[in-house]
C-alpha positions in Angstrom: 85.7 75.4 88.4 85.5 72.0 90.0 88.8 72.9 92.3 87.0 75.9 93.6 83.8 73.4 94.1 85.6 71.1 96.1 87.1 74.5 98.4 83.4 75.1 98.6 82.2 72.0 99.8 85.1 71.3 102.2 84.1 75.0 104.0 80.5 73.7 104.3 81.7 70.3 106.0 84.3 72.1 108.3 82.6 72.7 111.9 82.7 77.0 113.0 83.3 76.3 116.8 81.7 79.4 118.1 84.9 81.5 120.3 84.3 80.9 124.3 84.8 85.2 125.1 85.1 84.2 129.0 88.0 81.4 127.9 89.6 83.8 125.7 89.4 86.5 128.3 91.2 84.8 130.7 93.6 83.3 128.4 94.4 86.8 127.1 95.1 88.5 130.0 97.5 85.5 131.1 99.3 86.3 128.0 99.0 89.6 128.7 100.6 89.7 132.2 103.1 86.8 131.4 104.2 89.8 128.3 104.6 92.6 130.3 106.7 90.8 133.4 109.4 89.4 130.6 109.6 92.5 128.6 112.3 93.8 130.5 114.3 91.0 131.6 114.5 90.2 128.0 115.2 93.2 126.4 118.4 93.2 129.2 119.1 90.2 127.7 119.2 91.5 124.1 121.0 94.6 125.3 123.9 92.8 127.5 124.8 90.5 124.5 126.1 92.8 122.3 129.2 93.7 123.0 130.3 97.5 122.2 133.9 98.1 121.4 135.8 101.2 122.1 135.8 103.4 119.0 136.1 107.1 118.1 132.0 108.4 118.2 131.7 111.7 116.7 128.4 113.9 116.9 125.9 114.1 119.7 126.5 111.5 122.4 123.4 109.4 123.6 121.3 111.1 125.5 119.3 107.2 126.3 121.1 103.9 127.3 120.0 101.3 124.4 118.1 99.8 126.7 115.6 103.0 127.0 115.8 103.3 122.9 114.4 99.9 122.9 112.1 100.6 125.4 111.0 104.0 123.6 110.4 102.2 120.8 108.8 99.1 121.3 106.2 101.6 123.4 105.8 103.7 120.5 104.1 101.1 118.5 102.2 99.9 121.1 100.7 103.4 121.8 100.2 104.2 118.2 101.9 107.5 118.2 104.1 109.7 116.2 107.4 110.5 116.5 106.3 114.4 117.7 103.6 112.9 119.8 106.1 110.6 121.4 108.3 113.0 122.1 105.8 115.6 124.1 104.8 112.1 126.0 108.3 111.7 127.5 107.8 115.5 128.7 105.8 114.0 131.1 107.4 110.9 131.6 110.0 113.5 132.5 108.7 113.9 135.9 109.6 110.7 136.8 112.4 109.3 134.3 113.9 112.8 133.6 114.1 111.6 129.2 114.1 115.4 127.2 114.6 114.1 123.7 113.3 115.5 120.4 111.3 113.5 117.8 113.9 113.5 115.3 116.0 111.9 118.1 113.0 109.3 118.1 112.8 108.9 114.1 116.8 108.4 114.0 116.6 105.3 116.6 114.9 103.5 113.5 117.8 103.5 111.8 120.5 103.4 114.8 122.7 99.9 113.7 123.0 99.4 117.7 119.3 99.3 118.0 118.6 97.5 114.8 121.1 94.8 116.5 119.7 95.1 119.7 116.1 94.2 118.2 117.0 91.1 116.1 118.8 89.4 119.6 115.2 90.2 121.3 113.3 88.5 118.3 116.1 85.7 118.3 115.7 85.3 122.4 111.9 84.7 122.0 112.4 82.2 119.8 115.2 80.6 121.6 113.8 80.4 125.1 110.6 79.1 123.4 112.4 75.9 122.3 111.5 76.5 118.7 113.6 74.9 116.1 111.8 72.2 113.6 108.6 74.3 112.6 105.5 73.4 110.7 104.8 76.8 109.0 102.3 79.1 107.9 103.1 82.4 105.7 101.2 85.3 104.7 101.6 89.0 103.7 99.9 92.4 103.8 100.6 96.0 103.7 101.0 99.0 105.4 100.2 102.8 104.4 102.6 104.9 104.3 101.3 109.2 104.3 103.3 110.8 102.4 103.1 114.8 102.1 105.0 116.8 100.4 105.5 120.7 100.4 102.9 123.0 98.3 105.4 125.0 96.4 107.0 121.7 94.6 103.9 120.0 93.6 102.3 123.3 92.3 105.3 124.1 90.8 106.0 120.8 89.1 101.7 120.1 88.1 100.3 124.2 87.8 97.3 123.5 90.4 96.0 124.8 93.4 96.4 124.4 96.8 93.3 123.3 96.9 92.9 120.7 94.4 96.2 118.9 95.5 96.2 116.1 98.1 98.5 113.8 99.7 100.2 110.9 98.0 99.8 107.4 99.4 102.1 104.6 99.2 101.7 100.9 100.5 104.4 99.1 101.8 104.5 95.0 101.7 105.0 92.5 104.7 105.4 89.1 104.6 105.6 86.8 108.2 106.0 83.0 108.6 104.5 81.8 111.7 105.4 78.6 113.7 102.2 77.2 113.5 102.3 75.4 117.1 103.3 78.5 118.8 102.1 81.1 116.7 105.0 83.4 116.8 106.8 84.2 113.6 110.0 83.1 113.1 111.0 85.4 110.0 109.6 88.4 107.9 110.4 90.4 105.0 109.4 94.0 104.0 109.4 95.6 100.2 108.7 98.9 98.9 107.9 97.0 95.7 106.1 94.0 95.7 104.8 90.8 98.5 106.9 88.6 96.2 110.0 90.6 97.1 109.1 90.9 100.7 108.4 87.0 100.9 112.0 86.1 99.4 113.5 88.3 102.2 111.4 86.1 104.7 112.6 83.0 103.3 116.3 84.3 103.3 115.5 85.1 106.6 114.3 81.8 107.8 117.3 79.9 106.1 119.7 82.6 107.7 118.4 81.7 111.1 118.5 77.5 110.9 115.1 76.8 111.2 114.3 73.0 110.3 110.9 73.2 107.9 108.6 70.4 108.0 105.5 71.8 106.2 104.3 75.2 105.0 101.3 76.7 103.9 100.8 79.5 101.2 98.2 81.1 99.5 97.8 80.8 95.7 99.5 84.1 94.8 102.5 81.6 95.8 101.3 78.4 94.2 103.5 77.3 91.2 106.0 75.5 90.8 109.0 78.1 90.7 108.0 78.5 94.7 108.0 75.1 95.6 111.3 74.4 93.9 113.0 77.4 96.1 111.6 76.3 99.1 113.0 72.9 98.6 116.2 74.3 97.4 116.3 76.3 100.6 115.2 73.9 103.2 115.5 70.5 101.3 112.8 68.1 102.1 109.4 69.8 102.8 105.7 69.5 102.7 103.9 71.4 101.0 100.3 72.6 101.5 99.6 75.0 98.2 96.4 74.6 96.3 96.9 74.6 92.8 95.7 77.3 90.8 92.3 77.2 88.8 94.4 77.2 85.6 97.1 74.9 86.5 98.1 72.5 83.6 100.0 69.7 84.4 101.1 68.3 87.5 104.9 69.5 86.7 107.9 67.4 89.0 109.2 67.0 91.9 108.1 68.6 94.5 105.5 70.3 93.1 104.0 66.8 91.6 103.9 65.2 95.0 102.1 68.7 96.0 99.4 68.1 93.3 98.9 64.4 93.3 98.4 64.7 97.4 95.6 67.1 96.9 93.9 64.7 94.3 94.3 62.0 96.1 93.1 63.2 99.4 92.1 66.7 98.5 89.8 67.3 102.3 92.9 66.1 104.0 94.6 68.3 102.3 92.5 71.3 103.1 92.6 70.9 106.5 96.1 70.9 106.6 96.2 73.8 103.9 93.3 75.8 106.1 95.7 75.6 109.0 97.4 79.2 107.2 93.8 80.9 108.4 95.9 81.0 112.1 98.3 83.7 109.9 95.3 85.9 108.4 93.9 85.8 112.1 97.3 86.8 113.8 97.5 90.0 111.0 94.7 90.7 112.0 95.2 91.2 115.3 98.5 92.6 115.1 97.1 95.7 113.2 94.5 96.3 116.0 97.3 96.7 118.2 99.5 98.5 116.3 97.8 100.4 114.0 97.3 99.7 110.0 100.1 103.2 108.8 103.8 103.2 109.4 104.5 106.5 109.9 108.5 106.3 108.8 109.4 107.2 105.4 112.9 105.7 104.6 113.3 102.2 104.0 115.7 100.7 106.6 113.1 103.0 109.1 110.2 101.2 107.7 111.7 97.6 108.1 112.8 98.7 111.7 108.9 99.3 112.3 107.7 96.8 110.8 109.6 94.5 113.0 108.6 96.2 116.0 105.0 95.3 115.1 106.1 91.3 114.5 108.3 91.7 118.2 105.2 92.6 120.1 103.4 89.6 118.5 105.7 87.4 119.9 105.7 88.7 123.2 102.2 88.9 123.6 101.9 84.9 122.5 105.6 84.3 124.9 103.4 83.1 127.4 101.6 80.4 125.8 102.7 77.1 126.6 104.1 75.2 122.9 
């Protein structure tokens, strides 16, 4: 009780600066513009640095350079729409880019290893050309709906009910980013089918896989034991932590995870300020589902993680043009 008192009183002393709309307006569409004149050039850039060997291809040749799958795809989740919908929208695109594919032609690209490739060297470009290499870090997950229907005949089969009486299953699937805090572009992600904890280890594998130097991080309590800390330091060596201890934490345990707990005793509104920092995640989720919608609308795994990416590239594209 007299942890959450002293969250309560540190919210009361913090300032709520009031957002400037015309500021933000003019900032935004900066960002805006800035995203829109790299997106190309960069996705070249992604593209012309794999290099494709020759190799015996069988079934149904390309009917789209990887450039244009990249392309398709990344304007798929900005415009919300499904595979089938996509696909009647490049009938008019037709006219001018003469593109006649079919929406399974779409919903295979999710799982294409070239475009899979081609989408990590984007992600990894951003970063790169951003200069982004020690980081002081935020993390936070959420989750996406995933519809899934299935055909009348099986489920009435299988539970003796009506057509009627029988609706859709729905699943949620988990997402976990870590965002460079002076940027605000994420630097890794994971995505589960099972649980955030699973989708938050692949986001820390990620993180280590790509050499990214940690200074500090910030997690919410779901994340704030000892057992977390440990693998972060294990991972990433020396780092500081911002976690605020559970209501029913113990003992101040070692290592690590001591010099967590005695820093927030010793300074604990300090402490939240730093910790509060992670609010810039919450805010960037936020947004991100505004613009790309709150349902993935693939329904096998390596599908999903391809879309779920997609949602984390255009983050980073539309925050490329702020100045770090």
């Amino acid at each position: 009780m007299r942890l959450e008192y002293i969250v309560k009183e540190y919210k009361k002393t913090t300032s709520n600066e009031k957002r400037d709309y015309k500021t933000y307006e003019e900032q935004f569409k900066i960002r805006l513009k800035k995203c829109f004149e790299e997106l190309e050039p960069l996705v070249d850039e992604a593209v012309n640095s794999i290099e494709i060997l020759d190799f015996e291809q069988r079934g149904a040749s390309r009917k789209l350079t990887l450039k244009q799958e990249i392309m398709l795809l990344l304007l798929q989740k900005l415009f919300q729409k499904s595979n089938r919908s996509m696909s009647l929208m490049l009938v008019v695109f037709l006219w001018l880019s003469k593109i006649d594919i079919s929406y399974k032609t779409i919903e295979r690209k999710y799982s294409d290893s070239l475009v899979k490739i081609a989408i990590e060297n984007l992600f990894t470009i951003i970063l790169r050309k951003k200069g982004i290499i020690r980081i002081d870090a935020s993390g936070d997950g959420t989750g996406y709906s995933v519809n899934i229907s299935q055909h009348y005949a099986t489920i009435a089969q299988r539970l003796k009910e009506k057509a009627k009486e029988i609706s859709a299953s729905q699943k949620f699937i988990y997402s976990f980013a870590i965002m460079d805090l002076k940027s605000r572009l994420y630097v890794a992600y994971g995505t589960s089918l099972k649980s955030e904890k699973e989708a938050f280890l692949d986001a820390i594998e990620m993180l280590k896989r790509n050499g990214f130097q940690v200074d500090s991080i910030r997690l919410d309590r779901y994340f704030s034991c000892e057992v977390y800390a440990d693998l972060i330091q294990k991972e990433f060596g020396k780092v500081t932590l911002f976690l605020i201890p559970k209501t029913n934490f113990a003992h101040l345990g070692l290592g690590i995870w001591e010099n967590n707990a005695l820093r927030f005793v010793d300074d604990p509104m300090s402490f939240l300020k730093e910790y509060f920092q992670r609010n810039q995640s919450e805010s960037c989720i936020s947004e991100d589902k505004k613009r790309s919608g709150w349902k993935i609308s693939q329904k096998i795994p390596v599908r999903i993680d391809t879309a779920n990416f997609l949602n984390l590239i255009w983050h980073n594209l539309y925050w490329y043009g702020v100045e770090v």
